[in-house]
DSSP file (Angstrom, degrees, kcal/mol; ACC not computed):
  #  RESIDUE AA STRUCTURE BP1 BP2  ACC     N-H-->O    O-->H-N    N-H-->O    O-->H-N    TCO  KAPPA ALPHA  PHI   PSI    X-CA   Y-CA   Z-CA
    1    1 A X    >         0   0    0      0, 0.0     3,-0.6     0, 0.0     4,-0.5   0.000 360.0 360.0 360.0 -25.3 -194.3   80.6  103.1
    2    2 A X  T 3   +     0   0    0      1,-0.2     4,-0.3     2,-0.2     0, 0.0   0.658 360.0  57.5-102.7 -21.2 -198.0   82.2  103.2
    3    3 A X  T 3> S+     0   0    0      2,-0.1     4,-1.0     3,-0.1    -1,-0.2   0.612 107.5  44.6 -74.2  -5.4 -198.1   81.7  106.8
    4    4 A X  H <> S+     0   0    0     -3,-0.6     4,-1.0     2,-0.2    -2,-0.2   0.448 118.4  44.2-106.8 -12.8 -194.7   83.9  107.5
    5    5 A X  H  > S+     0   0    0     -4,-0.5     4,-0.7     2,-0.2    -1,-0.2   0.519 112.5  53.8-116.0  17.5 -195.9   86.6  105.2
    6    6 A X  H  > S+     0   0    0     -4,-0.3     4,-1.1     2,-0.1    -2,-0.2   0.704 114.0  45.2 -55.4 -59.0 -199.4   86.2  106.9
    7    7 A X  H  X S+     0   0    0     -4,-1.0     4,-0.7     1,-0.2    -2,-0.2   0.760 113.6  43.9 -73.9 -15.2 -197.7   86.7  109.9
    8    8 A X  H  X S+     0   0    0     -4,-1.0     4,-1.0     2,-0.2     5,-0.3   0.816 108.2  55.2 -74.5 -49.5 -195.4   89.7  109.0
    9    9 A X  H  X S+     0   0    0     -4,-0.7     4,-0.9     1,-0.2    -2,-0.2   0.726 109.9  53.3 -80.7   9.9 -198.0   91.6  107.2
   10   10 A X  H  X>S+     0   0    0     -4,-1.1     5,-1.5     1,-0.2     4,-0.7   0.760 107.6  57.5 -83.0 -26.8 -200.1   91.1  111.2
   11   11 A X  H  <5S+     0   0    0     -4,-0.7    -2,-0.2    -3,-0.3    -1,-0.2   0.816 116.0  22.5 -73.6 -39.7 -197.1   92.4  112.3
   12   12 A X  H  <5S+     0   0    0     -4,-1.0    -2,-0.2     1,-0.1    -1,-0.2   0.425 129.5  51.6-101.1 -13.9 -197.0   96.2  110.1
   13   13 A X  H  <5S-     0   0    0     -4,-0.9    -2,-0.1    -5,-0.3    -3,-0.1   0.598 113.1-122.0-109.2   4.8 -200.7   95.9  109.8
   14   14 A X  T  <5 -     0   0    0     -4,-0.7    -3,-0.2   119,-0.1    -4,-0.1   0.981  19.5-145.7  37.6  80.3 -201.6   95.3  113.7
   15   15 A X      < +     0   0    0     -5,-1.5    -4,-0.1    -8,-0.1   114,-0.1   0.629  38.3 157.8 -16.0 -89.4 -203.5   91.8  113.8
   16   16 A X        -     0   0    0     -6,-0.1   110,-0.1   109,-0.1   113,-0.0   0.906  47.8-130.1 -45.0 159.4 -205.9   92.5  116.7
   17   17 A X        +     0   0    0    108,-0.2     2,-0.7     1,-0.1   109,-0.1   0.653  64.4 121.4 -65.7 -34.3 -209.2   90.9  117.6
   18   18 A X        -     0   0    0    107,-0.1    -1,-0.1   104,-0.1     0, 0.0  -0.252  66.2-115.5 -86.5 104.0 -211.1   94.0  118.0
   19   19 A X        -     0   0    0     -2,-0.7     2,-0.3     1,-0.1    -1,-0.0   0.492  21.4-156.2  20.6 142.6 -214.4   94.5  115.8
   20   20 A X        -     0   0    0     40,-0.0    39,-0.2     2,-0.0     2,-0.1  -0.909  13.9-142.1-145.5 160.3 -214.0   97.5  113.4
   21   21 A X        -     0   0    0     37,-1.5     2,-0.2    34,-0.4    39,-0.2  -0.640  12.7-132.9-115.3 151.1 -218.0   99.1  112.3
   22   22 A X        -     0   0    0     -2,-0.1     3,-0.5    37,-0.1     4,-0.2  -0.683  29.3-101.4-110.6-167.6 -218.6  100.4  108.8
   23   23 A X  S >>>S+     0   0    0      1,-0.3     3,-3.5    -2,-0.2     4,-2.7   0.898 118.6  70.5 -69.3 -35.3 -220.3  103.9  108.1
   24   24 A X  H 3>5S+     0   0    0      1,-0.3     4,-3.4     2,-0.2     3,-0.5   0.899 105.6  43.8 -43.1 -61.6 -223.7  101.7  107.3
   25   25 A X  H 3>5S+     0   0    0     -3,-0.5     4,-1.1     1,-0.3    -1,-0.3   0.511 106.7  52.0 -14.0 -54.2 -223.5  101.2  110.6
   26   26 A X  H <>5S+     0   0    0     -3,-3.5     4,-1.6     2,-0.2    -1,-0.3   0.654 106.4  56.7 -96.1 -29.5 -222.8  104.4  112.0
   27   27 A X  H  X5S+     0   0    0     -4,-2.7     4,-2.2    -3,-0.5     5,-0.3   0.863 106.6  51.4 -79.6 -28.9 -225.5  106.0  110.3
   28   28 A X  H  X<S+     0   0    0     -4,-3.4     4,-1.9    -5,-0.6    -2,-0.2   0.977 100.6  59.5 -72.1 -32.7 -227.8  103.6  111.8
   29   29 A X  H >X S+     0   0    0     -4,-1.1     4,-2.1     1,-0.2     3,-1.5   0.992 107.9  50.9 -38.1 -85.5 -226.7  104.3  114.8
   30   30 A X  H 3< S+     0   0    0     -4,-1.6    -1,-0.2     1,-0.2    -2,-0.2   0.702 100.3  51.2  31.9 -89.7 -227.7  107.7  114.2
   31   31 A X  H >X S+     0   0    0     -4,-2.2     4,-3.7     1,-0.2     3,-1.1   0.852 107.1  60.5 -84.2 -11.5 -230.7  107.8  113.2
   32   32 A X  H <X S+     0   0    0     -4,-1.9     4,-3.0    -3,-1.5     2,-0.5   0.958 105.6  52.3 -55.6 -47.2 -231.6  105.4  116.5
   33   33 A X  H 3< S+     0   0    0     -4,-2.1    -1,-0.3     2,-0.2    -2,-0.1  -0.479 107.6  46.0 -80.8  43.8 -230.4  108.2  118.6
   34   34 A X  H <4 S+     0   0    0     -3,-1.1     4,-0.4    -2,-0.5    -2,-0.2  -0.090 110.6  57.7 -67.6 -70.9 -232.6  110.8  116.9
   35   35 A X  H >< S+     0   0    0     -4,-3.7     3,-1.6     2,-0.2    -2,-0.2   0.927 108.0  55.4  -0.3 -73.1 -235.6  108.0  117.3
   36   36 A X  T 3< S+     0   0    0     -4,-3.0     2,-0.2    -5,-0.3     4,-0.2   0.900  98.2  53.3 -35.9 -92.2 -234.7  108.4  120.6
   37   37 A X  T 3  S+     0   0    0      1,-0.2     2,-1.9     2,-0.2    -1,-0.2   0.258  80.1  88.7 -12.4 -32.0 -235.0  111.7  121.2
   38   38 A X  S <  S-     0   0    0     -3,-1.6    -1,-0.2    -4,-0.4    -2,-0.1  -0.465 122.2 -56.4-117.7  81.4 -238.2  112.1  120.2
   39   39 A X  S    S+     0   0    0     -2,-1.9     2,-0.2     1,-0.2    -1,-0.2   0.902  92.0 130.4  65.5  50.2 -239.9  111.3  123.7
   40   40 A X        -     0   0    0      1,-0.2    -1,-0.2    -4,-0.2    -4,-0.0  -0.694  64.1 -71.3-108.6-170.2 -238.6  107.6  124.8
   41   41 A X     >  -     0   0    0     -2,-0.2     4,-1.2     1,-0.1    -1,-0.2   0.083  31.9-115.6 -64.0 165.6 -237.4  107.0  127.6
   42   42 A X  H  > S+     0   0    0      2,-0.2     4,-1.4     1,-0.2     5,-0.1   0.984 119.8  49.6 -43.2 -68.4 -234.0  108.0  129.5
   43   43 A X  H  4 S+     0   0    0      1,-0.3     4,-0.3     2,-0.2    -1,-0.2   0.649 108.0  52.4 -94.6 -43.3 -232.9  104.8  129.6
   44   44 A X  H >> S+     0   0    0      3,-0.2     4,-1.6     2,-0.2     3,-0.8   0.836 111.7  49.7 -68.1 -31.4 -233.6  104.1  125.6
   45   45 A X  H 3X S+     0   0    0     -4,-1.2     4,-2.3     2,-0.2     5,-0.3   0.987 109.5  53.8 -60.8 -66.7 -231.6  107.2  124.8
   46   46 A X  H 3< S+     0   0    0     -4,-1.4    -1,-0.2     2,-0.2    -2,-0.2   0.335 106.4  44.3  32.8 -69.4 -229.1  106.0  126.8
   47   47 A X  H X> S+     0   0    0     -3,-0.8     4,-1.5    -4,-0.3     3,-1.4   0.882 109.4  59.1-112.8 -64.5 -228.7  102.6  125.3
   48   48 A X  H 3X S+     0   0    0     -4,-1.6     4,-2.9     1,-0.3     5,-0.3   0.875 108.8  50.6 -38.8 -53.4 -228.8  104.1  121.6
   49   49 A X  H 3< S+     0   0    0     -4,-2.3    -1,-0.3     1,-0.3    -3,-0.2   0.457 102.1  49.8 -79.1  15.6 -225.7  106.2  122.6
   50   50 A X  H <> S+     0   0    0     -3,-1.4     4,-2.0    -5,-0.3    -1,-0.3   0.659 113.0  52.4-115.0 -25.9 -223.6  103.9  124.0
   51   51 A X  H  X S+     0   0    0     -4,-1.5     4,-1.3    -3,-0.2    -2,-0.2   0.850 114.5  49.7 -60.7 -27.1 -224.4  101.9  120.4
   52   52 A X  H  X S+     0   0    0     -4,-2.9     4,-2.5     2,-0.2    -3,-0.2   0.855 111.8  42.5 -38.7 -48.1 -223.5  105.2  119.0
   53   53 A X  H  > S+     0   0    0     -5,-0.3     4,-1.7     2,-0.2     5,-0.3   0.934 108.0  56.6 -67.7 -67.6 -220.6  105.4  120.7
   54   54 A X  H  X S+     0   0    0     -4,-2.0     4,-0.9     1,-0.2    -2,-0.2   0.787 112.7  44.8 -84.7  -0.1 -219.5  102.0  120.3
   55   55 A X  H >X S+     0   0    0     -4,-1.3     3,-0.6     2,-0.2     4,-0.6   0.930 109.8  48.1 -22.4 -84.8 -219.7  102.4  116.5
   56   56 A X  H >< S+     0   0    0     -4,-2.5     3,-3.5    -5,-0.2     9,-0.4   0.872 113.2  51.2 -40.2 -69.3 -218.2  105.5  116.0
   57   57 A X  H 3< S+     0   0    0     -4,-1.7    42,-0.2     1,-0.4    -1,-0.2   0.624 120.3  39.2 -73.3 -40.8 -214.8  104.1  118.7
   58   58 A X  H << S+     0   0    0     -4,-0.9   -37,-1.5    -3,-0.6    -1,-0.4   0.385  96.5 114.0-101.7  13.6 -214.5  100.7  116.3
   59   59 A X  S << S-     0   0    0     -3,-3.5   -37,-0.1    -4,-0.6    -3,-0.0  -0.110  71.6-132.2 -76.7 170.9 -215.2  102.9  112.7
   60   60 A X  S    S+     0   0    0    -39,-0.2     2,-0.3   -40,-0.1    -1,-0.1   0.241  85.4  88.2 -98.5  -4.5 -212.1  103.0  110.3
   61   61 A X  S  > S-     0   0    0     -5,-0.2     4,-1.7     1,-0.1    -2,-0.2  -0.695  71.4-150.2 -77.3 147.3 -212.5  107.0  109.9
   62   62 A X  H  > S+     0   0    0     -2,-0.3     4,-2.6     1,-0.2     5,-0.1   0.853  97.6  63.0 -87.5 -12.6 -210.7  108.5  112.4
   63   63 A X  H  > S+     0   0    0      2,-0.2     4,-1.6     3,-0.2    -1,-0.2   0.822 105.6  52.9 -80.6 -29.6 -213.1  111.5  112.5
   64   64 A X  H  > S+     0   0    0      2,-0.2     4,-2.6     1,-0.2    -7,-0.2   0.952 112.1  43.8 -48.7 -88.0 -215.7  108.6  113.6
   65   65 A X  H  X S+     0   0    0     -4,-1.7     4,-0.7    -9,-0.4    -8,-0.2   0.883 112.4  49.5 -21.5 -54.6 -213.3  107.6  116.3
   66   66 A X  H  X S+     0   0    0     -4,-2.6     4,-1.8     1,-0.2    -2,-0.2   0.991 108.8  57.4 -58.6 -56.5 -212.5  111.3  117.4
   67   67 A X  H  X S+     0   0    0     -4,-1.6     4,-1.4     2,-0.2     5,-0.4   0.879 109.4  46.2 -46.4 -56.6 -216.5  111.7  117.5
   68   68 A X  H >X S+     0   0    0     -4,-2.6     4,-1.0     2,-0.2     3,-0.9   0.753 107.3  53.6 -30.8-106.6 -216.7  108.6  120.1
   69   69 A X  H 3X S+     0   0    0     -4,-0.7     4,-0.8     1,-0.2    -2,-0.2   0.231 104.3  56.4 -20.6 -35.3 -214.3  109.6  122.2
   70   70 A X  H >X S+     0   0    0     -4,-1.8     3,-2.7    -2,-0.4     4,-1.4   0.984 108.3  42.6 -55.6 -89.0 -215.8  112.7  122.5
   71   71 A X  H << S+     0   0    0     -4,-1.4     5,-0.3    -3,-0.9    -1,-0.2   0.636 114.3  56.7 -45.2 -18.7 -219.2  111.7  123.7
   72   72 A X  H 3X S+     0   0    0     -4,-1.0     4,-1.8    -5,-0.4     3,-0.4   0.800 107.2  41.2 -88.5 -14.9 -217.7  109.3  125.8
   73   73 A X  H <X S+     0   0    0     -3,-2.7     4,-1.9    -4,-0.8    -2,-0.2   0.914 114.3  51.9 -82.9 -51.8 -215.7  111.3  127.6
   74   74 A X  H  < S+     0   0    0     -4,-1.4    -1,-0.2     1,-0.2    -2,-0.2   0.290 115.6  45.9 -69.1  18.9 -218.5  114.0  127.8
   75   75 A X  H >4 S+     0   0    0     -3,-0.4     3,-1.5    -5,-0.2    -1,-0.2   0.435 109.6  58.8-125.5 -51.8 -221.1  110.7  129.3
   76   76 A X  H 3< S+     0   0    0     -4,-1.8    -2,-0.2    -5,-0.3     5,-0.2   0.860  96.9  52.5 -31.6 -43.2 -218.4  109.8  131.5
   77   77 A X  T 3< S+     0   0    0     -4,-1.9    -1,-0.2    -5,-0.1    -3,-0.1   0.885  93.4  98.4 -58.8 -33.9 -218.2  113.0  133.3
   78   78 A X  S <  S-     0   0    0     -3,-1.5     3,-0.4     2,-0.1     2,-0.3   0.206  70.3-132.1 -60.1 165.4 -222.0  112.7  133.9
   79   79 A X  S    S+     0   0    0      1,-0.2     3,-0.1     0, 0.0    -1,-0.0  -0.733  80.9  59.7-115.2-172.1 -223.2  111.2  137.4
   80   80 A X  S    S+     0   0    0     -2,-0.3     2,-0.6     1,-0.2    -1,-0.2   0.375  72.8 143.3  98.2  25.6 -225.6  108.7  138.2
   81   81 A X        -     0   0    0     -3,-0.4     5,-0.3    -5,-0.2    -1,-0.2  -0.734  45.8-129.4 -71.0  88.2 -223.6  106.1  136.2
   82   82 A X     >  -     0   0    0     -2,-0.6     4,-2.6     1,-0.1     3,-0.5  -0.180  22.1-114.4 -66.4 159.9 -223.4  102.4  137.4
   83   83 A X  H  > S+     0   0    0      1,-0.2     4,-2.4     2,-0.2     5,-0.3   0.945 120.4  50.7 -44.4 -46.3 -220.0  100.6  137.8
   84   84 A X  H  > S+     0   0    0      1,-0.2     4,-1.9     2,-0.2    -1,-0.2   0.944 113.6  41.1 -67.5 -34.5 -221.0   98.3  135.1
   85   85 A X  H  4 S+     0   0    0     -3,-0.5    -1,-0.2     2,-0.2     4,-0.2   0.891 114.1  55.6 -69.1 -41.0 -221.9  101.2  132.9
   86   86 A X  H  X S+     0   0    0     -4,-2.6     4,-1.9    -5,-0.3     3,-0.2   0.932 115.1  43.1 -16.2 -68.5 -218.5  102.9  134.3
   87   87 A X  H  X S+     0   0    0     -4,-2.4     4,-3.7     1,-0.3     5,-0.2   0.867 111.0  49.6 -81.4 -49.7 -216.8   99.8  133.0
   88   88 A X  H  X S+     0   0    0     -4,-1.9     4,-0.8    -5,-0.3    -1,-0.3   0.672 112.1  46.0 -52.6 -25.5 -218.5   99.6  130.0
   89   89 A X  H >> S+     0   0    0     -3,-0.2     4,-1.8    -4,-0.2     3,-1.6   0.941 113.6  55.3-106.9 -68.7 -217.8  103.6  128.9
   90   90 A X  H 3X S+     0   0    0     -4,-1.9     4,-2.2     1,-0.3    -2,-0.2   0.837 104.6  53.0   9.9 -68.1 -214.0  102.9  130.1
   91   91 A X  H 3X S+     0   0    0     -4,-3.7     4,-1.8     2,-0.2    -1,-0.3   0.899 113.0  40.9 -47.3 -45.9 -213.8   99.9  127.7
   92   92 A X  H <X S+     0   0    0     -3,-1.6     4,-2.2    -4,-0.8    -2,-0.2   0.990 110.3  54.5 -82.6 -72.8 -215.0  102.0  124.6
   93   93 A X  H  X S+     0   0    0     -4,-1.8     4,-1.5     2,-0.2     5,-0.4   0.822 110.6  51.4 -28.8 -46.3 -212.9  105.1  125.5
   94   94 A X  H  X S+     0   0    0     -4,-2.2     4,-2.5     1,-0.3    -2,-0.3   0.920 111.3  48.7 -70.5 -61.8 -209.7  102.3  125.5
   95   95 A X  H  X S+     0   0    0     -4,-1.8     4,-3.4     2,-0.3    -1,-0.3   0.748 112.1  48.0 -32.4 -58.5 -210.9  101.1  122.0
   96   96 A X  H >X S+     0   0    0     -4,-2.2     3,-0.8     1,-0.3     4,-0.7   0.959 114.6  40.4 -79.0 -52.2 -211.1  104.6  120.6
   97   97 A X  H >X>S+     0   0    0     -4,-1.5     4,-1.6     1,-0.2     5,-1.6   0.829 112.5  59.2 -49.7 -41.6 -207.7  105.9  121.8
   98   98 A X  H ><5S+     0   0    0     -4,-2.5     3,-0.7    -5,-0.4    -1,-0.2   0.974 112.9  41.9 -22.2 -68.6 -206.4  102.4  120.8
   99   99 A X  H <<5S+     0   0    0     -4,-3.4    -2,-0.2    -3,-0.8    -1,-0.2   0.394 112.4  47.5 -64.5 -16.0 -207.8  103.3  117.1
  100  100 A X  H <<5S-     0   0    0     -3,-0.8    -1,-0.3    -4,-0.7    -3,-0.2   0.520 124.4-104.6-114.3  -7.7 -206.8  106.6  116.8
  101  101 A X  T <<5S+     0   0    0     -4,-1.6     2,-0.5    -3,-0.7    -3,-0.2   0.485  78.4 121.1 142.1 -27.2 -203.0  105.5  118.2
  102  102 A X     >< +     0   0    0     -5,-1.6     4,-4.2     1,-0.2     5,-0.2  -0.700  25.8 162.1-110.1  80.6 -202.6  106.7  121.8
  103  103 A X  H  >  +     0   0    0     -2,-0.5     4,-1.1     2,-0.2    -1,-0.2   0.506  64.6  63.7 -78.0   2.2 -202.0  103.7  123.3
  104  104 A X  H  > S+     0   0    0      2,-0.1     4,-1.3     3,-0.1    -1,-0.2   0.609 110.3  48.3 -95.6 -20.1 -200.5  104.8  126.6
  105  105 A X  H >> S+     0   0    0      2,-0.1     4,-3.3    -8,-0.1     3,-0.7   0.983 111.0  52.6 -62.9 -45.8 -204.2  106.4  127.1
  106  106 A X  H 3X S+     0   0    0     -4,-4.2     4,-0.8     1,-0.3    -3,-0.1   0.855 106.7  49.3 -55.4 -36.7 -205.7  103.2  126.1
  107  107 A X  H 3X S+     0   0    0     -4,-1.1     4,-1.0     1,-0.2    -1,-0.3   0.747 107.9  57.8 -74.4 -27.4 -203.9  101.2  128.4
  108  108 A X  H <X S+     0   0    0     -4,-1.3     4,-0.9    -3,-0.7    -1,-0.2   0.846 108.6  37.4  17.2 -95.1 -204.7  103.3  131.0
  109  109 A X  H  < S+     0   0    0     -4,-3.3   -15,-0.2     1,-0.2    -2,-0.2   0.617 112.5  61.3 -79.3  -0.6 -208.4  103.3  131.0
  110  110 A X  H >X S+     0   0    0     -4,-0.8     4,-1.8    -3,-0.2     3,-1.1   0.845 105.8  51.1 -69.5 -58.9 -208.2   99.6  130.1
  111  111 A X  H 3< S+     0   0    0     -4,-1.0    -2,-0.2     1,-0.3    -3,-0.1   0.594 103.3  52.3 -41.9 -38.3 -206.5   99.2  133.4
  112  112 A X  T 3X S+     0   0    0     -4,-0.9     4,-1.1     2,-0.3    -1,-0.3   0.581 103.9  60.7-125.0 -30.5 -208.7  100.8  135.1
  113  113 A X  H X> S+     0   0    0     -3,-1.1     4,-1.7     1,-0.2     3,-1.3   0.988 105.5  49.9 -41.4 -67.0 -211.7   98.4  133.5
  114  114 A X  H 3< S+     0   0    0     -4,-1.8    -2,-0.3     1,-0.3    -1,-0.2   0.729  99.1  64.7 -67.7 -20.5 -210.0   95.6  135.0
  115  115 A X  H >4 S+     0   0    0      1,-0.2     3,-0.5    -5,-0.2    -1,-0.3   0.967 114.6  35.1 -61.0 -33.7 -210.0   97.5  138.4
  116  116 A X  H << S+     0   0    0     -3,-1.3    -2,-0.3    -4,-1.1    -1,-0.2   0.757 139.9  18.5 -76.0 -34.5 -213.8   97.2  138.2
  117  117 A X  T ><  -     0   0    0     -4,-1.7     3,-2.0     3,-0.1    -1,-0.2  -0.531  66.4-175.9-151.8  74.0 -213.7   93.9  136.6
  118  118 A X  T <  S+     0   0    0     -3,-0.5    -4,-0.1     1,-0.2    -2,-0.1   0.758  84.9  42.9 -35.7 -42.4 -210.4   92.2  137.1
  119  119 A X  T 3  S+     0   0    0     -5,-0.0     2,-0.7     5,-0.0    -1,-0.2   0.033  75.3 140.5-107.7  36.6 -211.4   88.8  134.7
  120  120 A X    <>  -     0   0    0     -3,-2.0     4,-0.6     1,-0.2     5,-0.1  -0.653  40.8-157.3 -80.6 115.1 -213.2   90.8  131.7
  121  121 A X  H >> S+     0   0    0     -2,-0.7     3,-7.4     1,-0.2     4,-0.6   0.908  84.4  48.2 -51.8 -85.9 -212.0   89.0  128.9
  122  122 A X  H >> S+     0   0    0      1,-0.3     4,-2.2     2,-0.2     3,-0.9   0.672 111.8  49.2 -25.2 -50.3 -212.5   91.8  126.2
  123  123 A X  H 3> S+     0   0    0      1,-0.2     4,-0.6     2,-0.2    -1,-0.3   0.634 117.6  48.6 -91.6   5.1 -210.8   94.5  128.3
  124  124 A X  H <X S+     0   0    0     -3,-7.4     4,-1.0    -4,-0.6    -1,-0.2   0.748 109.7  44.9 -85.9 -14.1 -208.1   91.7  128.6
  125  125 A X  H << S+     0   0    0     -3,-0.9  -108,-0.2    -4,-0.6    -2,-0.2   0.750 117.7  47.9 -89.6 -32.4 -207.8   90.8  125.1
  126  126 A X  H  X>S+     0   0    0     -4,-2.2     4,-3.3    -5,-0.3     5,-0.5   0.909 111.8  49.4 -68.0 -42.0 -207.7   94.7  124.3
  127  127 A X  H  X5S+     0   0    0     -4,-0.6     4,-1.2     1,-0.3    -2,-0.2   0.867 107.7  51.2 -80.2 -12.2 -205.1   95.4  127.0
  128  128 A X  H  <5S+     0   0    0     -4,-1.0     4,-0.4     2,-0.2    -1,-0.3   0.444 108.8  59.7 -99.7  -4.2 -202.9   92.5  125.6
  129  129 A X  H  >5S+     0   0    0      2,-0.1     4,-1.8     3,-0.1    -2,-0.2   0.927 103.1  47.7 -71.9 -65.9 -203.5   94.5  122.3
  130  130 A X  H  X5S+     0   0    0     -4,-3.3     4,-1.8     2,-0.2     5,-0.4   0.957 111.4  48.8 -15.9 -73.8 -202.0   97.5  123.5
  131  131 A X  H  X<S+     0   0    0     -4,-1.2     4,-2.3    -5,-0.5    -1,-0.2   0.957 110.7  50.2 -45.6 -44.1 -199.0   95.7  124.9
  132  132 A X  H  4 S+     0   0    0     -4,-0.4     3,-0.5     2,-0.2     4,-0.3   0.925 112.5  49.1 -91.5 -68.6 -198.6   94.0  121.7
  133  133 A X  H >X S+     0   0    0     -4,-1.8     3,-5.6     2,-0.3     4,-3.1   0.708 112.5  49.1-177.1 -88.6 -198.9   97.7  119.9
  134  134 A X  H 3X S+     0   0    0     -4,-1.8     4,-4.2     1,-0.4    -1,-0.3   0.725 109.1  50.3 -33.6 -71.3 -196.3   99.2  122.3
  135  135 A X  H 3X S+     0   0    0     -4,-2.3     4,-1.9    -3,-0.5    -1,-0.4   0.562 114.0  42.7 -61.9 -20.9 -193.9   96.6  121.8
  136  136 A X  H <> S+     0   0    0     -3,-5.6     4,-1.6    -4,-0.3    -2,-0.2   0.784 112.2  53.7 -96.4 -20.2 -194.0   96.7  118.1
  137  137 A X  H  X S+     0   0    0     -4,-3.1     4,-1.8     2,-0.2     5,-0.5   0.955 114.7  40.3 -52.7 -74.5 -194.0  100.4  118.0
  138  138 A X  H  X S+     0   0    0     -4,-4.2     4,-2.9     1,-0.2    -2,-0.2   0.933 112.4  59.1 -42.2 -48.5 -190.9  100.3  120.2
  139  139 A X  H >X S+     0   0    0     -4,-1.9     4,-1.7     2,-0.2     3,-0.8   0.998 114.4  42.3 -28.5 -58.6 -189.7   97.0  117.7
  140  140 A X  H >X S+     0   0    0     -4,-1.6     4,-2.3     1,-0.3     3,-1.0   0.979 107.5  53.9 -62.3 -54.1 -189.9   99.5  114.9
  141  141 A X  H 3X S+     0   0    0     -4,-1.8     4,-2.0     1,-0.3    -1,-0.3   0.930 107.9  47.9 -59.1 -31.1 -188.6  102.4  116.2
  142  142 A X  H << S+     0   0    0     -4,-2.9    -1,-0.3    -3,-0.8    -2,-0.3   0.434 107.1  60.9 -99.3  22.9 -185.3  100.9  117.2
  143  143 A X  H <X S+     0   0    0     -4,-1.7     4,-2.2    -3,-1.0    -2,-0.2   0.692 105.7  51.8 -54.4 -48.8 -185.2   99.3  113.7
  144  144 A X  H  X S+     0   0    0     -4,-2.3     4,-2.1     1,-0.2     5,-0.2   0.880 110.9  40.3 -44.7 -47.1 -185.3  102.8  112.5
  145  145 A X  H  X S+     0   0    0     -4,-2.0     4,-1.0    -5,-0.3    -1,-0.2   0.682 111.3  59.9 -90.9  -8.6 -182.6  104.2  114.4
  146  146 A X  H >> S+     0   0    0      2,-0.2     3,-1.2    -4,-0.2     4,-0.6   0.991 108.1  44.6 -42.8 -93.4 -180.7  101.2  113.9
  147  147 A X  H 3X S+     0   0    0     -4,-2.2     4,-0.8     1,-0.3    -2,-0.2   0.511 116.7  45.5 -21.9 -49.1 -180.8  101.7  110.4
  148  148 A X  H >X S+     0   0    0     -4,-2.1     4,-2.0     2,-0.2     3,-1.0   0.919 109.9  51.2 -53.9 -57.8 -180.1  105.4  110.5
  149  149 A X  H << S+     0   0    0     -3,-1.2     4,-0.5    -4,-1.0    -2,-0.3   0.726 111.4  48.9 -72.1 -28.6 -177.6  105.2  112.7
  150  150 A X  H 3< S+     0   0    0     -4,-0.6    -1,-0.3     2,-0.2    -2,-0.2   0.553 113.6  48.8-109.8   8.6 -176.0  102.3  110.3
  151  151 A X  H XX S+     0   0    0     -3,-1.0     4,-4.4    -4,-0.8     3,-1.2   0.890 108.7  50.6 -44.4 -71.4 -176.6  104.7  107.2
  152  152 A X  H 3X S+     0   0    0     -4,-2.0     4,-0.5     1,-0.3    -2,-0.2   0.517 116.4  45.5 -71.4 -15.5 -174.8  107.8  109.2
  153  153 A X  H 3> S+     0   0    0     -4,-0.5     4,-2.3    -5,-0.2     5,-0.3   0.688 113.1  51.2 -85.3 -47.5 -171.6  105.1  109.9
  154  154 A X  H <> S+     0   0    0     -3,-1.2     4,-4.4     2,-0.2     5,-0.2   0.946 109.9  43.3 -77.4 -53.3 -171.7  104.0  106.4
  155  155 A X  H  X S+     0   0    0     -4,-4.4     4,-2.5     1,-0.2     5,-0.2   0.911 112.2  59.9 -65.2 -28.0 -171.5  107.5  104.7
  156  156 A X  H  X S+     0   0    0     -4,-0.5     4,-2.3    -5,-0.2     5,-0.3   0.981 110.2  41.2 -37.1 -70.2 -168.8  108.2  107.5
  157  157 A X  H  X>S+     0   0    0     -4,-2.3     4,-4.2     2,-0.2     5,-0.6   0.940 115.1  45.9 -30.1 -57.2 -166.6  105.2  106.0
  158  158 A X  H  X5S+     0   0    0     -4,-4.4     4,-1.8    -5,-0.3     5,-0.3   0.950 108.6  58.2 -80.7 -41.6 -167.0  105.8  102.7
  159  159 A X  H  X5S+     0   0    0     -4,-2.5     4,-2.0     1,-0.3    -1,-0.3   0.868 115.0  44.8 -32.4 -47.7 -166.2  109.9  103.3
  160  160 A X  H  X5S+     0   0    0     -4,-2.3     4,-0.9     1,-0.2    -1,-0.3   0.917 100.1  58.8 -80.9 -39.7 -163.1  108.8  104.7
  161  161 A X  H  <5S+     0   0    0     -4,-4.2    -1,-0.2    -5,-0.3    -2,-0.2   0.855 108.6  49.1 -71.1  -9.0 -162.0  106.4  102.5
  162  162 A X  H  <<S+     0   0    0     -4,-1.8    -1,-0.2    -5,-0.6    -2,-0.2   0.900 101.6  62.7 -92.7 -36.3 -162.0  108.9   99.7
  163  163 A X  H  <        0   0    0     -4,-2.0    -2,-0.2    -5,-0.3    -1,-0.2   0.844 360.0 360.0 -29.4 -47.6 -160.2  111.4  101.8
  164  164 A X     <        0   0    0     -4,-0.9    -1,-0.3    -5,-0.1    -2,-0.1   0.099 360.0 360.0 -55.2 360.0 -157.7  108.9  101.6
């Protein structure tokens, strides 16, 4: 019995594998990326904001999340970037649009990991998160309209049988 309502509440509460950061976190991140700033290298700045980054993108505030995405999109844009770094900024972006909901972005830019690196577990285990997402979003929505639909049929009947 505790395994079926284990598995039910994975079902409304969406089970997946992927990490989530708490603000302790994000604030260390932070203040590393300030650290930074004040005369290290490129390459250390760098590497603090893409821990920034992947903080904010796994947080449980969504304003965290939005805040990723935003510097990752705005690092993406930037040039001198290596594929592995690409793949890596790709990954995060899928994570945060995952987290905030918009899973036909996530899957997307997940996709588009695996062009770069066809057998990365994590951006497989994410994109088979997605999927899983999709498909229970879709479950759940034609539960709804089921359900409506066998409400708007019931209150038909019974309006007619009092007519009657």
């Amino acid at each position: 019995m505790g395994d079926l309502l284990e598995k039910v509440t994975s079902f409304f509460t969406g089970g997946d594998q992927i990490p989530w950061s708490d603000s302790d976190v994000v604030v260390g991140c932070e203040r590393e990326v300030a650290e930074a700033e004040k005369g290290s290298s490129q390459e250390l700045k760098n590497e603090c904001i893409m821990r920034l980054s992947w903080a904010l993108v796994h947080s449980r505030r969504p304003d965290d999340v939005q805040r990723g995405i935003a510097m990752l999109e705005a690092s993406l844009s930037s040039t001198g970037s290596s594929p592995q770094q690409i793949r890596e900024k790709l990954y995060l972006l899928a994570v945060g649009y995952f987290r905030s909901g918009n899973y036909s972005r996530s899957r997307q830019l997940v996709e588009r990991c695996l062009e770069i690196q066809p057998d990365w577990r994590q951006a497989l285990n994410l994109k088979q998160a997605v999927e899983d997402r999709i498909t229970k979003d879709g479950a759940i929505g034609i539960g709804i309209a089921a359900t409506a639909a066998a409400v708007l049929v019931g209150g038909l009947a019974a309006a007619l049988a009092r007519r009657k």
